[in-house]
C-alpha angles and dihedrals in degrees: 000000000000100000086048097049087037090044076057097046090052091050089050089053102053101043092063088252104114132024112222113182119225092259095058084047083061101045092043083052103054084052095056106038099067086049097049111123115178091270097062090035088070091033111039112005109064085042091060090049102046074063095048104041100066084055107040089100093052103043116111115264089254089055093042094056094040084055090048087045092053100044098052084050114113115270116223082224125001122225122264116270098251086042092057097059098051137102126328089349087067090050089056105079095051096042086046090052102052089046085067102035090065098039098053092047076050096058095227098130115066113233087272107050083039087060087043086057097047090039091054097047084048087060099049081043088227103153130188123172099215088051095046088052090055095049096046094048086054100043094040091054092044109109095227111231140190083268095063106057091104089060104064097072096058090043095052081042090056100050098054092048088054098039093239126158110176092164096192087057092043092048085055092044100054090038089059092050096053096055096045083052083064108039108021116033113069110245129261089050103244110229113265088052088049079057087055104040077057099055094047081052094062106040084059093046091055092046075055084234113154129187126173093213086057097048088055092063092050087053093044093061095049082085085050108141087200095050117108119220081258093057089040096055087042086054087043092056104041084055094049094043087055086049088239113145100172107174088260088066102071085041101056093036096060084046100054089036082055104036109043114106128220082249088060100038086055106054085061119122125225089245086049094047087046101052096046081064079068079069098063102021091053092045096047092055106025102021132086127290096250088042099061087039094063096039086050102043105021095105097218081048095061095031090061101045090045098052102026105033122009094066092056089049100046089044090054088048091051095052092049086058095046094054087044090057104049085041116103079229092079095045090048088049090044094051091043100043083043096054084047088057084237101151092215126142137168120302115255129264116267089028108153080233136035109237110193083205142009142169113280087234094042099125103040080046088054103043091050093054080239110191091226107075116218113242130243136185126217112200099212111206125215094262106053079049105103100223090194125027124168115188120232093248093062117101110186123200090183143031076238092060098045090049097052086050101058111124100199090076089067108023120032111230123199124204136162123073094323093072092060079052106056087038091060092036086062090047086055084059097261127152104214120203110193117223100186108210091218088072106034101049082059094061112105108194136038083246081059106048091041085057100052089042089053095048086045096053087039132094109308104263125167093263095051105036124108116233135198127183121275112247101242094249095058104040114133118239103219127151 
């Protein structure tokens, strides 16, 4: 009924029979977009917005914010890819972004509409850079009050959907967690916060942000008498992920191994199973000798990871592979690794990491300590590719300053989970050469692509290292 009312009110419009205001346009909009389905796509939606886009820099805050809160709403199914780029929809983003962008340099959106805003672009992923700038000098410059503890989880959220790592935000964030952890949430932490206390977990763990004070709240709930064997192996993992084995960690990892029943184990889901392996997998490369030990000869150890765990990580690997090898992306490495005389070829099944390439010799190499590393090359896509990262050590007085400082305009810095894994890969004894998928899916010729594989297998220089962001604590103070 509303794509057919809405379907009337569009002819009306555009015959010059009834007069709707951009705001009606708006509300008419965020009701239709959660019901859309690929047959009104086509019909109603572009022609919504071919009404909306020539006044989205002129709608009210409120409006503006309505329309961003709509959008970002789940879509019953979502339109096609090459539907999505055309016409007046295309126009959208951009016309979206400046809107904000203004009205935020204005003032007229209150800290938490202005994180609303920013938490709702983060969901649809459209990034701008000047709009970016606007949000994070606002938010940054923002005191952070009892009022605003809803407000941490969408902003780290944000952050991560948008691949954004402004350290000194993060860091105010975090510390304002942790002392609302103290003061404010009643402890123990019932349930559904330990949930949220997980979420926020992740999201920093994919901006590859770490914070001791932080860590310490993780560790202090794996003795949580409300956490469910689910919650305790999340908090084990995000521990472990962040290559943090406080004393509570072997202790609450032989409770929940022992005392999980079949019922619990099964009501896992395969993100869940995948992410415990992070438990065993973390604490065999980054954590301490008799802790590996234990995790590796403790017979109910071993017995939990292998038939729990393991199968759901090396599956996901395998299928990796699998996808690597039926992509155009493999036979454009192997021409140009072959033209380079690199004698590289696809990692093995039921390796504990895909490797989109490795020396052909890797393993014997390996095995013999050879001091000559194998080389393997780690293929980053566009999402684990921060696109903004500020140091800890930045203070900005303006938007014009944050974004100057941006280091992502000169150094390209990775983060998610491929950052753990070139990092274990060079504890195997790899040497990893980075070939960023940003760059390389815009090379035209062979000649292109063998040059960007030679300078990626060459001597580290700025334009082909790999970066990830500096953990606060650790961040150098040059000038």
């Amino acid at each position: 009924v509303s794509l057919r009312l809405a379907g009337a009110l569009l002819d009306k419009a555009e015959l010059g029979e009834r007069a709707v205001r951009p705001e009606q346009w708006v509300d008419v909009l965020s009701t239709i977009w959660p019901l859309d389905d690929g047959h009104s796509w086509n019909r109603v939606t572009p022609r919504l917005v071919q009404q909306l886009v020539p006044h989205v820099g002129s709608l009210p805050p409120a409006a503006l914010l309505t329309l961003l809160k709509g959008l970002a709403a789940p879509q019953a199914e979502a339109p096609a890819p090459g539907q999505a780029a055309q016409g007046a929809v295309a126009q959208l983003p951009s016309a979206v972004a400046r809107a904000v962008k203004r009205t935020v340099q204005d003032g007229a959106w209150d800290f938490e509409e202005v994180v609303q805003s920013f938490d709702s672009l983060g969901r649809l992923g459209w990034y701008d850079e000047p709009a970016i700038a606007a949000l994070l000098a606002r938010c940054s410059s923002t005191s952070l009050l009892e009022p605003h503890t809803p407000l941490l989880l969408p902003l780290v959220r944000a952050c991560a959907n948008l691949r954004v790592h402004h350290t000194p935000l993060l860091s105010k964030l975090v510390q304002f967690y942790c002392w609302c952890d103290t003061y404010l949430r009643p402890q123990p932490l019932p349930s559904e916060h330990l949930d949220e206390l997980l979420e926020f977990a992740e999201h920093l763990q994919e901006l590859s942000f770490q914070s001791t004070a932080f860590r310490g709240v993780l560790a202090a709930n794996l003795r949580n008498e409300n956490a469910t064997p689910r919650q305790v192996l999340a908090l084990l993992s995000a521990l472990a992920r962040a290559s943090h084995f406080p004393k509570e960690f072997k202790e609450a990892c032989a409770k929940v191994c022992a005392e999980s029943s079949n019922t619990d184990l099964a009501a896992l889901s395969r993100d869940d199973l995948i992410n415990a392996f992070h438990i065993h997998l973390c604490a065999v490369f980054d954590g301490p000798a008799a802790l590996k030990h234990w995790l590796t000869e403790d017979e109910a150890m071993k017995s939990f990871f292998q038939v729990h765990t393991s199968q759901r990580w090396y599956q996901k690997q395998d299928q990796e592979r699998a996808a690597f090898l039926q992509s155009d992306l493999y036979l454009q490495l192997k021409q140009a690794a072959k033209a380079e005389n690199l004698n590289l070829r696809p990692s093995d099944p039921g390796d504990v990491y895909h490797i989109e390439l490795v020396a052909s010799d890797a393993k014997e190499r390996l095995a013999s300590a050879s001091p000559d590393p194998p080389l393997a090359v780690v293929c980053i896509k566009s999402k684990e590719q921060l696109r903004w990262y500020v140091p800890i050590t930045f203070a900005a007085d303006s938007e014009e300053d944050i974004a100057e400082k941006n280091r992502c305009a000169h150094f390209r810095f990775m983060f998610r989970g491929v950052v753990q894994k070139t990092r274990h890969l060079q504890a195997m004894g790899y040497r990893t050469a980075a070939i960023w998928l940003s760059e390389w899916n815009e090379l035209k010729t062979k000649e292109e692509r063998q040059a960007y594989l030679r300078a990626a297998v060459g001597a580290p220089d700025p334009r082909s290292a790999a970066f990830s962001p500096s953990p606060p604590e650790e961040a150098d103070t040059y000038a």
